[in-house]
N, C-alpha and C positions, 0 to 999 in steps of 0.2 A: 776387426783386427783382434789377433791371441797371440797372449804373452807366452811365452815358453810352460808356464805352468799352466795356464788354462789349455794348451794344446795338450797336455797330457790325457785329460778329462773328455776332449771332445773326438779323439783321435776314431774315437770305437774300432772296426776290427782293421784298419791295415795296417799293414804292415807282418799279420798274422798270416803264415805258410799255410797253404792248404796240404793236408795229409799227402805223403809223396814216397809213394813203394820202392822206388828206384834210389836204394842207398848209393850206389856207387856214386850217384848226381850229387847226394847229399854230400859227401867225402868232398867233392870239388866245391863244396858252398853254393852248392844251387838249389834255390827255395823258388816256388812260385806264392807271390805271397799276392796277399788280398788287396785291393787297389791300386793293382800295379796293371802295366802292360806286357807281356811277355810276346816274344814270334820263335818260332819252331822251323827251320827254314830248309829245305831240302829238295834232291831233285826227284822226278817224276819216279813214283814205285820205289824209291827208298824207304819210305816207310815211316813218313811223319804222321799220318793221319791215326796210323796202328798208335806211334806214342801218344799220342793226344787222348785218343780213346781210352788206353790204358790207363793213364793218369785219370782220366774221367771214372770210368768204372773202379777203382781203387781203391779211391779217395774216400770212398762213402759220405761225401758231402753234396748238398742240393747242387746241380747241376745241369745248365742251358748248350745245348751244342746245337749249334747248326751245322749242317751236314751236306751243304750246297756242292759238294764236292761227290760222294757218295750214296746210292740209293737206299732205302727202308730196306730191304733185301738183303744191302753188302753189311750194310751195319748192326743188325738186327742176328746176323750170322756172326758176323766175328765179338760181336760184347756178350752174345752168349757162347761162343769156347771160350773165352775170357772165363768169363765169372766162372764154368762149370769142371772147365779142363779139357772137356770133349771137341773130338776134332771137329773143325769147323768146317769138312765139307760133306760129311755125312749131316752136320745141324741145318746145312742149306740144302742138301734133297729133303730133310723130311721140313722145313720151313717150306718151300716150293710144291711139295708132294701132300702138303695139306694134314701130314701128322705130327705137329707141333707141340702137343698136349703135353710129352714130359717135363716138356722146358719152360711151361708158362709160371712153374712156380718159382725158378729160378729165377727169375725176369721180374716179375713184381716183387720182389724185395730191393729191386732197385728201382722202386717207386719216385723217388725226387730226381732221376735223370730223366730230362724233355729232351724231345730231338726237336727238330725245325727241320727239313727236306725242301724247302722251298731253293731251285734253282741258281736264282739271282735276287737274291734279298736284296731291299731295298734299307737304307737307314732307321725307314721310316716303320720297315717289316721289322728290324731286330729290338725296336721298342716298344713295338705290339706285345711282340714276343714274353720279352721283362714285364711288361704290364699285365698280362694276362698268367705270368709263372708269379707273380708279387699277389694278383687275386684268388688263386688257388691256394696257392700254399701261406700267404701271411709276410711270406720274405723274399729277398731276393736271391736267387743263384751265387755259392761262394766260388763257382767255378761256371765259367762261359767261354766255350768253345768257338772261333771261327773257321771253317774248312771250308775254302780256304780265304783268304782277306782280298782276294781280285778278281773271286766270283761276286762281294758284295756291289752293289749298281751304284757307283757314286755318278752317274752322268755321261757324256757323251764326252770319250778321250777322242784325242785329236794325232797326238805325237809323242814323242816319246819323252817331253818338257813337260807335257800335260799331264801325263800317264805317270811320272814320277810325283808331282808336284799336287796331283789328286790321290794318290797311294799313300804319301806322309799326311796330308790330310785326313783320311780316312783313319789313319793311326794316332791322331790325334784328338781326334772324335772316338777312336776306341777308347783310348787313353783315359779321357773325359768319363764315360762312359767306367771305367772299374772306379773311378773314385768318386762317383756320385753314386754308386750303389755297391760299394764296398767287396764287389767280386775280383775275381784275378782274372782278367780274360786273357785268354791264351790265344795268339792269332797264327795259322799257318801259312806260310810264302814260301815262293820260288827262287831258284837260285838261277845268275847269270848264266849264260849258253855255256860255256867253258868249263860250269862244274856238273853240269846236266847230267853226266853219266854218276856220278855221286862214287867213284871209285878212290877220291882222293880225298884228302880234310880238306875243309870248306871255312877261308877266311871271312871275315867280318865285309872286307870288300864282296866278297861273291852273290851277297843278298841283292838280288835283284829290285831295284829302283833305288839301294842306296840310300832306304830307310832307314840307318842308325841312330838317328839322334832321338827319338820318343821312348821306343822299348825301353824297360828298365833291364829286361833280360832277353839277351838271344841264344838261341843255340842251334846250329847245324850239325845235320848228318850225314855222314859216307856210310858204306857198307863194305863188307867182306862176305864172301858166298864162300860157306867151310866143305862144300858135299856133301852134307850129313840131314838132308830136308830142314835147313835150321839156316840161318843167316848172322854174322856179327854185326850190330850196328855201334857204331860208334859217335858218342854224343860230344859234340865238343863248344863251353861256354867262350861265346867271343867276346859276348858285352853281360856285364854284370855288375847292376850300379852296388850289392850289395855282399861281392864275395869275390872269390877269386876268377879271374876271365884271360884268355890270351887270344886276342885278336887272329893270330894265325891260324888259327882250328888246330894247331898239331897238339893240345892237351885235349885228352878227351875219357868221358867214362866209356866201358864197353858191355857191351850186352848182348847175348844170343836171344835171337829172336826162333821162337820155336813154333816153324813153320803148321805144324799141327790146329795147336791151341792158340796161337797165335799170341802166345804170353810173352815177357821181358823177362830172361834170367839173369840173374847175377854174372859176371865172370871178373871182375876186379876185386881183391882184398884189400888193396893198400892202393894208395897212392900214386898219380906215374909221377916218375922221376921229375919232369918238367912243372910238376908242382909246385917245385920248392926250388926250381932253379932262379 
């Protein structure tokens, strides 16, 4: 047991935000901080995995993502227009077409991001993982990626009692898992059948299997398609043990996603209105 002051002393880093590009998020008090659990929660090709990444390449802090979700190819393609600017389908013919050479120096400067590619990780694979980024580098990842949390293998589901009830589990073992090594794991999930087409805000109910009560942070996405090879996504905090959140998804930051480079830009200055309602 610690007394309020001795927990000052032993706290080390949570509670500490990892670096986060996306002011508009900040404007709505949303931090991803270090031994927390956050979920990213969206429907198919809306474009949670893009923010994930984004934040991951960003951030410039040591960084573990598994990528059970996307291939070395898809990813490897878009974190380099990322970091370079360049469009990302001309970096995946010459990735594919074997003339890669201008871009490897861009790449190794983001030496502390690992990926993981394995399929259907196991528990027991995402602490391999940590153990072997903890004997190279000295430390642990301040940022741990899941894509997505129901590709990890927790066992053999049965129904949809099971399937819930081993998903809050597995969230809870994530959970576990940022506050014994001090990262902010950020886990991505799917949304119920109803918001599947991801063209509407997406409330706190929409998260599929109804895992609200672990995360410290949620947040879901819609989109908006403007015509202009670009997309708006709009991020909306439902659960936020540390700021402000509205369960309805109707508050949300926005962002043009620019279809090219596949980067996050700004498009909010100020506040919505339902901020401060």
């Amino acid at each position: 047991m610690f007394s309020l002051a001795q927990s000052v002393s032993i706290r080390g880093a949570a509670g500490e935000p990892i670096p986060n590009a996306l002011k508009s998020l900040k404007r709505l008090e949303v931090e991803f901080r270090r031994s927390e659990l956050s979920l990213v929660v969206a429907g198919p090709g809306t474009g949670k995995s893009l923010l994930a990444l984004f934040l991951a390449m960003t951030a410039n802090v040591p960084v573990l993502y598994f990528s059970a979700d996307s291939s070395a190819a898809t990813q490897v393609a878009r974190a380099t227009a990322m970091i370079t600017g360049h469009e990302s389908k001309v970096i995946k013919q010459a990735l594919l077409g074997g003339d890669f050479a201008e871009y490897a120096g861009a790449l190794g400067e983001r030496w502390w991001a690992r990926f993981n590619f394995l399929a259907r990780p196991s528990q027991q694979d995402l602490e391999n993982s940590l153990l072997c980024y903890l004997e190279v580098y000295g430390c642990t990842p301040h940022l741990l990626v899941v894509d997505n949390v129901t590709n990890v293998d927790t066992g053999t589901v049965g129904d949809a009692e099971s399937y819930t009830f081993g998903l809050e589990g597995l969230c809870e073992y994530l959970s576990e898992m940022a506050r014994e090594t001090s990262a902010h794991v950020l886990g991505l999930h799917h949304v119920t059948g109803e918001h599947s087409d991801g063209l509407n805000p997406i409330p706190l109910s929409g998260v599929k299997g109804k895992v609200h009560r672990v995360p410290s942070l949620i947040l879901t996405i819609h989109k908006e398609v403007d015509g202009m090879n670009s997309r708006i996504l709009h991020v909306s905090p439902v659960k936020n043990r540390e700021g402000f959140e509205d369960s309805s998804g109707q508050t949300f930051a926005s962002f043009r996603l620019n279809r090219s480079n596949l980067r996050f830009e700004e498009l909010d200055e100020e506040l919505p209105a339902s901020f401060f309602a």
